[in-house]
MDTraj code that builds the backbone (N, CA, C; nanometers):
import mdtraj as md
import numpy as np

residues = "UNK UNK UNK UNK UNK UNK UNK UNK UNK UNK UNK UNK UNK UNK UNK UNK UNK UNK UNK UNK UNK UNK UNK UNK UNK UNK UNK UNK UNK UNK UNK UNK UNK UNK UNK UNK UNK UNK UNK UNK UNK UNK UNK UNK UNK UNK UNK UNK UNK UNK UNK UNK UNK UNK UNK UNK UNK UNK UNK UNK UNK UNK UNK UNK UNK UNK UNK UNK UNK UNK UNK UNK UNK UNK UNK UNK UNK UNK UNK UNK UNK UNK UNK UNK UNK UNK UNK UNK UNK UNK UNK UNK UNK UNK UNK UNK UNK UNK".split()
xyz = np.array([
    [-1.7816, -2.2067, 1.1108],
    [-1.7358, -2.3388, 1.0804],
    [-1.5925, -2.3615, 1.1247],
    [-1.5488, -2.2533, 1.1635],
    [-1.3943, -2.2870, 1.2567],
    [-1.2987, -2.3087, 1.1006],
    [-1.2746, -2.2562, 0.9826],
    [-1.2204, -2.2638, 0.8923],
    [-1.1387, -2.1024, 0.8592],
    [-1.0335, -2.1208, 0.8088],
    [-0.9724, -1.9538, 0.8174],
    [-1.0513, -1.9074, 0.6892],
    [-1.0194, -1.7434, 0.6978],
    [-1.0661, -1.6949, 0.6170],
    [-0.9917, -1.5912, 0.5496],
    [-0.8969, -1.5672, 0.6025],
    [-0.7695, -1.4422, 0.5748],
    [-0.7814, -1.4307, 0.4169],
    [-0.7245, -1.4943, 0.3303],
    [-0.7747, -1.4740, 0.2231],
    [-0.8637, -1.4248, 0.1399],
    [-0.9880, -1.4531, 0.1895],
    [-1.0831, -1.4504, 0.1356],
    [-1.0915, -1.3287, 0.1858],
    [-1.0948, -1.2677, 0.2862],
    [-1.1337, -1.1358, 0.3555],
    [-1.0535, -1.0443, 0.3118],
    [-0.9260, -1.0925, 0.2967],
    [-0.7924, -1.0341, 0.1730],
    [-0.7845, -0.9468, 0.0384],
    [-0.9115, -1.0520, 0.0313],
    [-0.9431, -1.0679, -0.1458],
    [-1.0048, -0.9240, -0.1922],
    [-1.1489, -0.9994, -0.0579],
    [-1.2632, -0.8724, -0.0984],
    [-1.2084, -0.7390, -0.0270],
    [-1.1301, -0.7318, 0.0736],
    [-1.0904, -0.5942, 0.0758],
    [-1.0488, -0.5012, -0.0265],
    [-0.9249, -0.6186, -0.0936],
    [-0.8884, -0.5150, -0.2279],
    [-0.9587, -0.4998, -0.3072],
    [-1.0101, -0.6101, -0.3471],
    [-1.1791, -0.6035, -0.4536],
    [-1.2426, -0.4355, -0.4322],
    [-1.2626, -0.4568, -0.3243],
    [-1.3959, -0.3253, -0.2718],
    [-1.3120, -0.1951, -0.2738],
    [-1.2051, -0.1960, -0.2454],
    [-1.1374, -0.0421, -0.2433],
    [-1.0913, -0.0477, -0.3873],
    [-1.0137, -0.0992, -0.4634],
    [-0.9998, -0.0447, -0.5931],
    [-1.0891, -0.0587, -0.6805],
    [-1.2152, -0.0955, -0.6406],
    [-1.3609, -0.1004, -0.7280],
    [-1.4041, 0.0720, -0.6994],
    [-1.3701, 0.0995, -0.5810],
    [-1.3961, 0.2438, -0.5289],
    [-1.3639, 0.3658, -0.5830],
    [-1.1934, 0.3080, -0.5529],
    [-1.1286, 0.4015, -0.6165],
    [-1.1700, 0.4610, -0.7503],
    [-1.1406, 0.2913, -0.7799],
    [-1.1748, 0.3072, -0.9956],
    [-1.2666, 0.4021, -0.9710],
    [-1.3956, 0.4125, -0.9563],
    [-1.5502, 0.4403, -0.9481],
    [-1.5403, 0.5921, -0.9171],
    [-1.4566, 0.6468, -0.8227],
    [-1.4759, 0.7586, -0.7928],
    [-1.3712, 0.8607, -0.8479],
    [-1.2865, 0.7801, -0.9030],
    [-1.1779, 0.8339, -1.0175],
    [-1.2520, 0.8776, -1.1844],
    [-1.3088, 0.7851, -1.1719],
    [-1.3883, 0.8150, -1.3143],
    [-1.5145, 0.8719, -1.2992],
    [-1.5370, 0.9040, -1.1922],
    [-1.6503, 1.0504, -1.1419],
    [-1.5966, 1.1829, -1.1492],
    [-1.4488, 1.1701, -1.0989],
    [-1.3673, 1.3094, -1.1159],
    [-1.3402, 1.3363, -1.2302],
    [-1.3038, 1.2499, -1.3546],
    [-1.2420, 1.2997, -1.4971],
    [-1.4053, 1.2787, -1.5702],
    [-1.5084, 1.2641, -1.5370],
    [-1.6246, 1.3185, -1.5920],
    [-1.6761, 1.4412, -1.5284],
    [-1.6492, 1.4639, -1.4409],
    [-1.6800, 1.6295, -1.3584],
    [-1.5728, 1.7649, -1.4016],
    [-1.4680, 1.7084, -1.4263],
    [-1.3186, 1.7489, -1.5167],
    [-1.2972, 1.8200, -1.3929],
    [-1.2616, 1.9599, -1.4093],
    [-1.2100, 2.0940, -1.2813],
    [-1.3448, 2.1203, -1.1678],
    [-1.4424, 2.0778, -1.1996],
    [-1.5199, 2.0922, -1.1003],
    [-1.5429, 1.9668, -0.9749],
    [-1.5033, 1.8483, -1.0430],
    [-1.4864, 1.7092, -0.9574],
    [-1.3732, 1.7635, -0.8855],
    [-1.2601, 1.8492, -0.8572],
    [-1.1803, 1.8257, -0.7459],
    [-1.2356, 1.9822, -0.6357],
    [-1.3012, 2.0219, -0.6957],
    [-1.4116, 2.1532, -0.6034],
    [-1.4722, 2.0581, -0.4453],
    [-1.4026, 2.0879, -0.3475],
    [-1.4025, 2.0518, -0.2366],
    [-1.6186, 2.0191, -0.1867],
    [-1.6160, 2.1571, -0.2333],
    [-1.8283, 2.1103, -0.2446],
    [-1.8466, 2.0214, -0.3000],
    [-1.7680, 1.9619, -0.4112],
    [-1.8472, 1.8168, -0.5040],
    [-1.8496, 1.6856, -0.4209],
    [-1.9239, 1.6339, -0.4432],
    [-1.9440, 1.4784, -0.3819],
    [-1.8433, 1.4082, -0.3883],
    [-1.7884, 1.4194, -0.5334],
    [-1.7232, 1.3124, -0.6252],
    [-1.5610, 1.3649, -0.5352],
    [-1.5421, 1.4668, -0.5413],
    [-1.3896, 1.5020, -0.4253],
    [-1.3836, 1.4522, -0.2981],
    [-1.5060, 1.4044, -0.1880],
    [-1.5269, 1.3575, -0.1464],
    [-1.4876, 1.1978, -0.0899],
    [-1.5952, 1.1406, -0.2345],
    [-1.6028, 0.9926, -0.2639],
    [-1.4598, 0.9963, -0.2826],
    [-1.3661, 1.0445, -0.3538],
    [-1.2218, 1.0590, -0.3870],
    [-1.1597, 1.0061, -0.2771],
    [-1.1432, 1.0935, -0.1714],
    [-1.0977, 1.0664, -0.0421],
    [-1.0920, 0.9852, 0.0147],
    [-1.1986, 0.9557, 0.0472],
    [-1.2726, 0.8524, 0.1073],
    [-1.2339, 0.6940, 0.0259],
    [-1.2483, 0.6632, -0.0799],
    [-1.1935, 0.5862, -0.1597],
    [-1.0697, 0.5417, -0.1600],
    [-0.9576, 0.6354, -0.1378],
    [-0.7980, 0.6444, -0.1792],
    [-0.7909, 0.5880, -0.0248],
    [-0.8332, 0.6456, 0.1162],
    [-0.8064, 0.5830, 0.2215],
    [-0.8410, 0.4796, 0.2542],
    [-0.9552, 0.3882, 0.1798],
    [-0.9677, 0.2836, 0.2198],
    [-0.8622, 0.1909, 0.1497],
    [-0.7339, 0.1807, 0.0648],
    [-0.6648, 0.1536, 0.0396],
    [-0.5208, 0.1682, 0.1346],
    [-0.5516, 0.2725, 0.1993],
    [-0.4163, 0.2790, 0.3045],
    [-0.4754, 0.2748, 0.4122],
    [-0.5548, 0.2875, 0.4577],
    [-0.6600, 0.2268, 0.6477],
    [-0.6121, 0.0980, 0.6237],
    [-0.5904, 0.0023, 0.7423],
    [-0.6261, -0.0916, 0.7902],
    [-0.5213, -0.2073, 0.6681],
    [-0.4199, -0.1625, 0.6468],
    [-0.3315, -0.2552, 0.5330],
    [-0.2942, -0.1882, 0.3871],
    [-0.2449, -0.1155, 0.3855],
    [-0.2670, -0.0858, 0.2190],
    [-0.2762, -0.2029, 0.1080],
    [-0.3038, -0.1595, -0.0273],
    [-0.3188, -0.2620, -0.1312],
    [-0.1940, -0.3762, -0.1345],
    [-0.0903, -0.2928, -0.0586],
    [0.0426, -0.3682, -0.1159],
    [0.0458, -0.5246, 0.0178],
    [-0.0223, -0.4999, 0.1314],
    [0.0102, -0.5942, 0.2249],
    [-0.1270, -0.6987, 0.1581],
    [-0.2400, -0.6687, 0.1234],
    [-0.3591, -0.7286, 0.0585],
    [-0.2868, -0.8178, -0.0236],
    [-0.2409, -0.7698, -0.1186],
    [-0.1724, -0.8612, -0.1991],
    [-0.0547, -0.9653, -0.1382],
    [0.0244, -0.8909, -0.0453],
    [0.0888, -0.9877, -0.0019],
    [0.0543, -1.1249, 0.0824],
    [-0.1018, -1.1066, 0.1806],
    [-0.1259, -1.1528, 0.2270],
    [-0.2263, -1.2676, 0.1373],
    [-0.2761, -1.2317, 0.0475],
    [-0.3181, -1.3618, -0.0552],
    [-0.2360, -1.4087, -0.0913],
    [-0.1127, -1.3458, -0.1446],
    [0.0116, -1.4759, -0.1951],
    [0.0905, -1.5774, -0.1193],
    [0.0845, -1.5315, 0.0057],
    [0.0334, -1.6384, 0.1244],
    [0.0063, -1.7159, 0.1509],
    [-0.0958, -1.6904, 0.1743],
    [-0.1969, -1.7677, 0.1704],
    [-0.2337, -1.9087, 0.0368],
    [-0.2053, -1.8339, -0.0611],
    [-0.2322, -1.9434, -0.1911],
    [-0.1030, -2.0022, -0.2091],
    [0.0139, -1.9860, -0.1331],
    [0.1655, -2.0703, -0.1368],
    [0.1238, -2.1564, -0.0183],
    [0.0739, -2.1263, 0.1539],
    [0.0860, -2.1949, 0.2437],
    [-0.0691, -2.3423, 0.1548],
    [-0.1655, -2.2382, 0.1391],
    [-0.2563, -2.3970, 0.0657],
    [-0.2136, -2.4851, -0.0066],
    [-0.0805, -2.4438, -0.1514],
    [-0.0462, -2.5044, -0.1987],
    [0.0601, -2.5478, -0.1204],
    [0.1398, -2.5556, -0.0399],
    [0.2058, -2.6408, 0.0647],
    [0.1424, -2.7420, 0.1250],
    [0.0302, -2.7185, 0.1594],
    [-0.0720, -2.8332, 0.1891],
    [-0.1229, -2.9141, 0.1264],
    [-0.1295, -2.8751, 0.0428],
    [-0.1924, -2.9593, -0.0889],
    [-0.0951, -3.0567, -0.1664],
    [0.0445, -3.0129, -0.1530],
    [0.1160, -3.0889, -0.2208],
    [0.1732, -3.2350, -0.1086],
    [0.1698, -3.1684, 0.0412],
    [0.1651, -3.3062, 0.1103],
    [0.1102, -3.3938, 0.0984],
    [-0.0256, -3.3453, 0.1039],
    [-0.1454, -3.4170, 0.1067],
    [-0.1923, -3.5301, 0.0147],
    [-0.1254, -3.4754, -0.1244],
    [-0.1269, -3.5580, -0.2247],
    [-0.0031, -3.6790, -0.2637],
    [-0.0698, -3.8119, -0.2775],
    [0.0472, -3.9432, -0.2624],
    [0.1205, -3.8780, -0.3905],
    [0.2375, -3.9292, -0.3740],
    [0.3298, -3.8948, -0.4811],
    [0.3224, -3.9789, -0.6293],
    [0.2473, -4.0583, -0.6663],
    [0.1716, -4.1084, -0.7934],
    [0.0961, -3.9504, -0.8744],
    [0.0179, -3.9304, -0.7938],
    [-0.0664, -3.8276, -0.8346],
    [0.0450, -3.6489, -0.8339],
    [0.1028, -3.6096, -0.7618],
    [0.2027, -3.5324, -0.7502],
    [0.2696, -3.5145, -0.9057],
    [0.3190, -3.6880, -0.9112],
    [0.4124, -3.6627, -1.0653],
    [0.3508, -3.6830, -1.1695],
    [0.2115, -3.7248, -1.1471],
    [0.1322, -3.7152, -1.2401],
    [0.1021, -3.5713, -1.3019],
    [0.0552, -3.4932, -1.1733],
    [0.0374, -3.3164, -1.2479],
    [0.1658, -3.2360, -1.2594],
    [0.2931, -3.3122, -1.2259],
    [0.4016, -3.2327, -1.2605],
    [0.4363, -3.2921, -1.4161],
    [0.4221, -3.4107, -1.4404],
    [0.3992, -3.4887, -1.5941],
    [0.3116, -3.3944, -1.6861],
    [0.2368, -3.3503, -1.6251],
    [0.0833, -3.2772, -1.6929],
    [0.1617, -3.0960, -1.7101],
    [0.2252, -3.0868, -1.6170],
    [0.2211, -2.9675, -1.6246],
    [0.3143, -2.9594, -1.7376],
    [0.4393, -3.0164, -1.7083],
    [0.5474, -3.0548, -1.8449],
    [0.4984, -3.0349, -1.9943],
    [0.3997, -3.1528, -1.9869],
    [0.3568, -3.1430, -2.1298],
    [0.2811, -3.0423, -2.2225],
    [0.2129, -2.9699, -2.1105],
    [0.0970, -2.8167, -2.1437],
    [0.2328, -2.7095, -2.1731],
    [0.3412, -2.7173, -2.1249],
    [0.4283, -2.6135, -2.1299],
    [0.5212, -2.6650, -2.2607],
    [0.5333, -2.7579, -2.2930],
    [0.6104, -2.7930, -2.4311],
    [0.4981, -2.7552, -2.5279],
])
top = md.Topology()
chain = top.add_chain()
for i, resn in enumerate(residues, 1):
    res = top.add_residue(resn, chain, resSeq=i)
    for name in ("N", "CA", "C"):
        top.add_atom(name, md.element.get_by_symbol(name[0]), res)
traj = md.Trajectory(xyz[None], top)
């Protein structure tokens, strides 16, 4: 559809590697001294897990690159909107915070 997607692709990267991580972290402290035994799966999955967090961007650029992203949309969004409506949700926002 010719629409970006950086974000979104952003998102689920970190989604999927610290779902991993988590997952294969809590395979090792249920295996206790035998989960870091190079034969176990779970030492493995370990590995494998922790690098997909530093391959291809670590967690820290993921994050940076959604906050980005959700400042450049909200840059857009605030043009976009006539300034009636603008001070209307800055009115709105005022009052939720008192």
């Amino acid at each position: 559809q010719g629409r970006p997607y950086t974000k979104e692709a952003a998102m689920a990267k970190l989604s999927a590697s610290e779902a991993a991580t988590f997952c294969a972290h809590q395979a090792i402290q249920i295996l206790g001294g035998m989960g870091f035994v190079t034969d176990m799966p779970a030492e493995r999955y370990y590995r494998d897990a922790r690098i997909t967090e530093i391959y291809e961007g670590t967690s820290e650029i993921q994050h940076l690159v959604i906050a980005n992203r959700i400042l450049h949309e909200y840059a857009q969004l605030e043009v976009a909107l006539p300034a009636s409506a603008a001070q209307g949700i800055e009115q709105g926002m005022a009052s939720s915070a008192a």
